[in-house]
VOGU-3710 file (C-alpha; in Angstrom, 3 decimals, decimal comma):
1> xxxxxxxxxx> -5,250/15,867/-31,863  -3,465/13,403/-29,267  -5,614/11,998/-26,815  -5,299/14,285/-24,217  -8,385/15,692/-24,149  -10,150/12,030/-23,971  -12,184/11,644/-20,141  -11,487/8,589/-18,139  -12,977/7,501/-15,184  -11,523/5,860/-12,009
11> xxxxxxxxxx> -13,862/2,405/-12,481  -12,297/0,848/-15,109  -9,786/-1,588/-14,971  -6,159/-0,679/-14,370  -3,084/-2,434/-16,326  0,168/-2,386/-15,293  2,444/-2,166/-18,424  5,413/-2,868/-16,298  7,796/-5,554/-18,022  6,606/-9,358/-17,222
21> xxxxxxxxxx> 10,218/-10,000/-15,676  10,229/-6,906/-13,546  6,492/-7,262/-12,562  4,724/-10,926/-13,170  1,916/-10,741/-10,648  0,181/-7,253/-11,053  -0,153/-7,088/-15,006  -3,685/-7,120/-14,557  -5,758/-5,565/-11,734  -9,245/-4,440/-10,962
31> xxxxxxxxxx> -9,589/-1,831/-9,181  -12,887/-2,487/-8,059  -11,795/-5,290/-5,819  -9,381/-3,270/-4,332  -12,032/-1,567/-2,110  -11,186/-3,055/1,355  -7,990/-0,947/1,123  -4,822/-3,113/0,852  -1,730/-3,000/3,670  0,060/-0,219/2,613
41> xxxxxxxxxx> -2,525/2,440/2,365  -3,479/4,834/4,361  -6,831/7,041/4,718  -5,787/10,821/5,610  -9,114/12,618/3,935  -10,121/13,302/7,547  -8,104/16,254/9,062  -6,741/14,535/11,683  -3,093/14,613/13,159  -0,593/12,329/10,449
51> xxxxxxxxxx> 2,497/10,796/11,590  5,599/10,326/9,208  6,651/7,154/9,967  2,448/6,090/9,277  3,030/7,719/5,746  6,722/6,566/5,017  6,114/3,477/2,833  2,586/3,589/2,328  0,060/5,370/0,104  -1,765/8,326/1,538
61> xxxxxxxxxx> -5,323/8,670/0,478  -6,105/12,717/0,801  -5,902/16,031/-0,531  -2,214/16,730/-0,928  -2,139/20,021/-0,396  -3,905/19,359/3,231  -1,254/16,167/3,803  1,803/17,983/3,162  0,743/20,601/6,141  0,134/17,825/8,402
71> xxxxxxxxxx> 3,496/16,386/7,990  6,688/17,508/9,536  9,376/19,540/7,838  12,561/18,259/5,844  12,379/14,353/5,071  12,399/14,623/1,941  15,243/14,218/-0,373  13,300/14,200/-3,658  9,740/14,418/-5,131  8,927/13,119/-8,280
81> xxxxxxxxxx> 5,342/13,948/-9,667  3,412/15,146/-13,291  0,347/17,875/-12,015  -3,078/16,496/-13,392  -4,343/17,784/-16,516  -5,903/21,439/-16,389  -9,849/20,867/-17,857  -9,383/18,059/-20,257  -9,423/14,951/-17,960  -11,832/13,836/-15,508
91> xxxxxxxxxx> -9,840/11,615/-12,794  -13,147/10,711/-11,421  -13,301/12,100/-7,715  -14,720/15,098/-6,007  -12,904/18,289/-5,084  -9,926/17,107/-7,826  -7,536/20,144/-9,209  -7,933/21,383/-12,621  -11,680/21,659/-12,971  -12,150/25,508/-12,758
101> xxxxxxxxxx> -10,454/28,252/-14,541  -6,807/27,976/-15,330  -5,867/30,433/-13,256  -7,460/28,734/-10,263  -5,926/25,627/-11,042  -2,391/26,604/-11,207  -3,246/28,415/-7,422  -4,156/25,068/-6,574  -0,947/23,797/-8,014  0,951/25,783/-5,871
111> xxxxxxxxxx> -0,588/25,377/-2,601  0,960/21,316/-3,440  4,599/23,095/-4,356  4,813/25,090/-0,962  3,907/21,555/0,859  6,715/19,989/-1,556  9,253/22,814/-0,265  8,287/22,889/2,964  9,092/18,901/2,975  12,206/18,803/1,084
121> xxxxxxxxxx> 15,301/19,009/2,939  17,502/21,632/1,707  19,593/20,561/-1,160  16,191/18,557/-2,245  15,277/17,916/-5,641  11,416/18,662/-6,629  11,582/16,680/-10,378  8,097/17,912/-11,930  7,149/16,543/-15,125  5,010/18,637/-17,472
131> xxxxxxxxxx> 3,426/18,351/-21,195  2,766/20,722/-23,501  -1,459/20,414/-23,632  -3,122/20,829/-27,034  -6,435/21,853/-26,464  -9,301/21,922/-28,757  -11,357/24,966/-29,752  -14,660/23,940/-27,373  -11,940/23,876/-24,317  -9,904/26,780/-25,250
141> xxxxxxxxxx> -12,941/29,044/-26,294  -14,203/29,538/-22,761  -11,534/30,391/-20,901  -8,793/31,969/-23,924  -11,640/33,757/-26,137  -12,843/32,794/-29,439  -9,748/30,977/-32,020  -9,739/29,564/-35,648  -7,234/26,891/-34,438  -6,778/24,886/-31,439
151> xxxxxxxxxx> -4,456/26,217/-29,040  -1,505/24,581/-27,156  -1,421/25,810/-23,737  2,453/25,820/-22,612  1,890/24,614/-18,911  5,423/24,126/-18,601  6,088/27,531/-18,565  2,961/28,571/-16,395  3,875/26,309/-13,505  6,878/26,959/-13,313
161> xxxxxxxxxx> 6,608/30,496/-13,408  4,068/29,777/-10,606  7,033/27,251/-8,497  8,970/30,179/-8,720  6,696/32,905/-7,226  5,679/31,011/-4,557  8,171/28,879/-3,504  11,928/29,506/-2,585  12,562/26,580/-5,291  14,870/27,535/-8,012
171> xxxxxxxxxx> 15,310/25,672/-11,691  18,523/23,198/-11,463  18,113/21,127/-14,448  16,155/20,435/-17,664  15,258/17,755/-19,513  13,288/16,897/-22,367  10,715/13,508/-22,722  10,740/11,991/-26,271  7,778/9,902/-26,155  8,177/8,003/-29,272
181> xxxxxxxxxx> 4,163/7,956/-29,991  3,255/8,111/-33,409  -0,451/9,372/-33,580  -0,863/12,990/-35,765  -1,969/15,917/-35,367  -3,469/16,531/-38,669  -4,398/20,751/-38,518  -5,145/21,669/-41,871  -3,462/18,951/-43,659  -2,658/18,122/-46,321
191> xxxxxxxxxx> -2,556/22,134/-47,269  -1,104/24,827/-45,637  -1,680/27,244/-43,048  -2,386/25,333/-40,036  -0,709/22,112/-39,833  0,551/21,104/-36,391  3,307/19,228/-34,842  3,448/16,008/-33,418  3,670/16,855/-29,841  6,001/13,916/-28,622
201> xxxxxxxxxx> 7,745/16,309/-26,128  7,185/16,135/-22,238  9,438/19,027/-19,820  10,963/17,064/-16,785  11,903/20,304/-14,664  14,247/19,881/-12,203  14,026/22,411/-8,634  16,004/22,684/-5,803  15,943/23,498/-2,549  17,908/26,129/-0,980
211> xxxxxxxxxx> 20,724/24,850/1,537  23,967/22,835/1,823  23,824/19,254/0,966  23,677/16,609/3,829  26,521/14,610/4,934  26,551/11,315/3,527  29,158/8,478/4,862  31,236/7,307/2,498  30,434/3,836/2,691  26,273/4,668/2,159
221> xxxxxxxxxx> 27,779/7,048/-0,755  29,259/3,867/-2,550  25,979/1,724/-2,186  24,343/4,041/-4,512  27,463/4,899/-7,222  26,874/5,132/-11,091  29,049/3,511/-13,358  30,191/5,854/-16,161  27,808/4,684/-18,617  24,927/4,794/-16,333
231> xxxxxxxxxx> 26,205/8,542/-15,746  26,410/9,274/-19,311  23,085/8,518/-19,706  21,268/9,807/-17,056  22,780/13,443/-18,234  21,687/13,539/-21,314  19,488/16,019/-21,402  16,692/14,397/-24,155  15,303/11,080/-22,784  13,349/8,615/-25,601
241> xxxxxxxxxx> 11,185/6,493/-23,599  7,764/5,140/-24,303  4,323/6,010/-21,793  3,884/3,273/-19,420  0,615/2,375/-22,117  0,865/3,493/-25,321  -2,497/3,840/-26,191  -3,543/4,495/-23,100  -7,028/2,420/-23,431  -7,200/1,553/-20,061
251> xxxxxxxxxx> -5,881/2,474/-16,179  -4,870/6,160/-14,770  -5,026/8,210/-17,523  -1,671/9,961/-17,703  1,269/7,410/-16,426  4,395/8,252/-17,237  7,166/4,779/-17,638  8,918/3,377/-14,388  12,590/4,662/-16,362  11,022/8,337/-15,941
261> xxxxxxxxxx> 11,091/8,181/-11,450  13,680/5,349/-11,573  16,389/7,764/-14,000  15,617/10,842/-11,114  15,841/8,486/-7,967  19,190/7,448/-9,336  20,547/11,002/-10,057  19,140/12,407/-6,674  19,005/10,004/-3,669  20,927/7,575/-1,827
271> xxxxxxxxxx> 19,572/3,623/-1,695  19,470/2,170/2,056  22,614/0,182/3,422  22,101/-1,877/5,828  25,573/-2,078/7,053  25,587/1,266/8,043  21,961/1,343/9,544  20,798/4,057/6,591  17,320/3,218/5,788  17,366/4,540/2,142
281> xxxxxxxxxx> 16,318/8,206/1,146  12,563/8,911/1,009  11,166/10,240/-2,397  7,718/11,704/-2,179  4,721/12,085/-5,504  2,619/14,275/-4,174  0,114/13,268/-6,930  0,598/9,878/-7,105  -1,431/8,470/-9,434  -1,215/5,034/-10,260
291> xxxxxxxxxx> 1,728/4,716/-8,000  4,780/4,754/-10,591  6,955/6,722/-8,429  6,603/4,578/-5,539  7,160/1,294/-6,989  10,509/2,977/-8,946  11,721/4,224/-5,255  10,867/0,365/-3,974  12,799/-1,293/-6,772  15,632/1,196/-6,348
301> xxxxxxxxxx> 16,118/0,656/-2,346  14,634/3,671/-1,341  11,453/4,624/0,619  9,004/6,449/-0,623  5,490/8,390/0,279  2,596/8,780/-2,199  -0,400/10,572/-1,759  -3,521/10,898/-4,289  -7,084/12,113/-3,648  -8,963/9,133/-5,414
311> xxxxxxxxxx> -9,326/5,807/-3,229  -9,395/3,733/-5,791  -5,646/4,528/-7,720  -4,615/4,456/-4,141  -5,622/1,317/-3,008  -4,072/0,360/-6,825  -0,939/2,027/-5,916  -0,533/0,768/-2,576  -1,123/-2,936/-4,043  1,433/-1,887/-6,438
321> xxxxxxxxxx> 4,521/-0,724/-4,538  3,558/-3,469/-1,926  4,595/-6,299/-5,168  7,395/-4,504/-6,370  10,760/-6,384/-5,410  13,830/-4,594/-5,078  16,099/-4,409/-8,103  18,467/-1,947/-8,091  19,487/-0,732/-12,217  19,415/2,158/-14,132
331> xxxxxxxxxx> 16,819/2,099/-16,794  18,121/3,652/-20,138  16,563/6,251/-22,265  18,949/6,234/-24,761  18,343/7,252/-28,619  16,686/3,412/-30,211  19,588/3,546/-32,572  21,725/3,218/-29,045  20,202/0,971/-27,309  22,216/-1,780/-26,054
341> xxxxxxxx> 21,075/-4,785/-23,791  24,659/-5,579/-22,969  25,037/-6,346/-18,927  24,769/-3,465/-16,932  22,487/-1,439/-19,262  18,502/-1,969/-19,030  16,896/-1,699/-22,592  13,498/-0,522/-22,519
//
C-alpha cells in the first residue's frame, strides 16, 4: 500500500522541497535547533486571553480548536488546511486528533470547523483538502470488524458530511488532486480478485460561508486580477501537482505543494495595496503543519495565521513564513503534456 500508514515523529529533520529560486535559505532545517522559538511564533497552549493582531502573521502554538474560541469573529477571508490522518500517523505530540476511534476523531474535527466558521467572514471560503486513506487489515480490524482485504476509508465523504451537520458551511466547489506518485498498490496481483488502484487522488473541498460578499474598492480589486490563462487554470477542476516530497523520507509527514494554498489564495482573497492602505486578506490553516499555507499567503501578499499543536513544526513554520519573500504568481497545475514555462505561467 502507499505510505500512509508509515509513523513519523516530530524529531527528525525537516526539508523544505520548495524550489531553490523561490526558497534558497531554508532547504535544509533542523528542527531541533529551532527550540528557542523563532520571531514569528507564538505560544497559546495556556488558556489565556489571545489577541488578533498577536496571531495575524505569526504561528500559533495550541490546540486549534481552543485558539479559534479565543479569537474574535469574522477576519477571515479564507482557510486553507488538510485534517491529520485518522490512526495511521503519529505527529508526535500529546493530546493530537485522530488517535481514538473514528468516530471520535471526526467530533474532534468538527469542534476545528465551527472555530473555522465562526472566523470566516461571510462570503469566506473554508478550502479543506482530504485523501482517500487506505488502511491495512491490523488498522481497519479494530475499529471496522474483521476483512479479507484492506479497506479504504473515504474520509472525504465523512468530513464533509460532518462540515455540514455542524456548521452553517455549505459545498461551493470541487476539485480533484492528481498527485503524479507512482508507487503500487499491489492487492492480489498479478491474479484477480483483489487488485487495487493506485490511489493518486486527493479531494480539495471547497465551503462557504453564508452572507453577501464584502465591498472591495476597485483599485485593491485590480491589485489582485487574473489574467485569462491564469483563470483558465485555476478552474479546472483536476489539478496534477506533485507532494511537496515525493517520498516523503523526511519532515511533517503529510505536506501538500506550495501550488495547492497558493492556486486557493489566488481564487479567494485579495493581496494588500498599499496605495489604498488595504493590508492584504488574512488566510488562516487551522492545522498548520509545516507551515505551507502560510508561506503561500506571504509570497502571494496576503497575511496569514497558522496554528498547530506540536512546538516543534511551529517553530519550523514560523522560521518558514518569516524567509519567504513576496512573489506574487500563479503556480500551474496543468496536465505535464501542458505545461508551459512561457512568461507569466509558473511550471512546477
Amino acid at each position: 500500500m502507499l505510505r500512509r500508514d508509515r509513523v513519523f515523529k516530530a524529531g527528525s529533520s525537516i526539508v523544505s522541497r520548495l524550489p531553490d529560486a523561490q526558497d534558497p535559505s531554508s532547504r535544509r532545517v533542523r528542527v531541533g535547533a529551532l527550540a528557542a522559538a523563532p520571531s514569528g511564533f507564538v505560544d497559546a497552549r495556556d488558556p489565556k486571553k489571545l489577541r488578533l493582531k498577536d496571531a495575524v502573521d505569526r504561528i500559533v502554538c495550541g490546540d486549534a480548536a481552543s485558539v479559534l474560541k479565543r479569537l474574535p469573529r469574522e477576519w477571515c477571508a479564507c482557510a486553507v488546511t488538510s485534517p491529520p490522518y485518522w490512526n495511521t500517523v503519529d505527529y508526535g505530540i500529546s493530546g493530537q486528533i485522530g488517535q481514538g476511534s473514528y468516530q471520535a476523531y471526526l467530533k474532534q474535527l468538527s469542534s476545528v470547523w465551527k472555530g473555522v466558521e465562526r472566523c470566516l467572514l461571510p462570503n469566506g471560503k473554508f478550502c479543506l483538502n482530504v485523501p482517500l486513506l487506505p488502511l491495512t487489515k491490523a488498522v481497519s480490524e479494530p475499529a471496522f470488524g474483521k476483512t479479507h482485504t484492506r479497506v479504504l476509508l473515504d474520509q472525504y465523504s465523512d468530513i464533509k458530511a460532518w462540515v455540514e451537520k455542524t456548521t452553517r458551511l455549505r459545498l461551493y466547489s470541487l476539485y480533484v488532486w492528481e498527485k503524479q506518485t507512482t508507487e503500487k498498490m499491489f492487492g492480489s496481483y498479478p491474479y484477480p480478485p483483489n487488485l487495487y488502484e493506485r490511489n493518486t487522488i486527493e479531494f480539495i473541498a471547497v465551503f462557504v460561508k453564508p452572507g453577501e460578499p464584502r465591498k472591495i474598492p476597485l483599485k485593491v480589486k485590480e491589485a489582485s486580477r487574473l489574467g485569462q490563462a491564469e483563470w483558465l487554470d485555476l478552474t479546472r477542476q483536476v489539478w496534477w501537482m506533485y507532494p511537496e516530497n515525493v517520498r516523503r523520507q523526511e519532515g511533517h509527514p503529510a505536506p501538500f505543494p506550495e501550488a495547492l494554498p497558493n492556486r486557493l489564495i489566488n481564487m479567494y482573497t485579495f493581496r494588500a495595496a498599499a496605495s489604498e492602505g488595504f493590508e492584504g486578506d488574512v488566510v488562516l490553516d487551522p492545522l498548520c503543519g509545516s507551515g505551507m499555507t502560510c508561506v503561500a499567503a506571504r509570497r502571494l501578499g496576503r497575511r496569514f495565521v497558522g496554528i498547530d499543536l506540536n512546538p516543534e513544526f511551529c517553530a519550523y513554520a514560523a522560521q518558514r513564513a518569516r524567509m519567504t519573500p513576496v512573489s506574487p504568481s500563479v503556480m500551474s497545475a496543468a496536465r505535464p503534456s501542458e505545461r508551459k514555462t512561457s512568461q507569466g505561467e509558473l511550471a512546477l
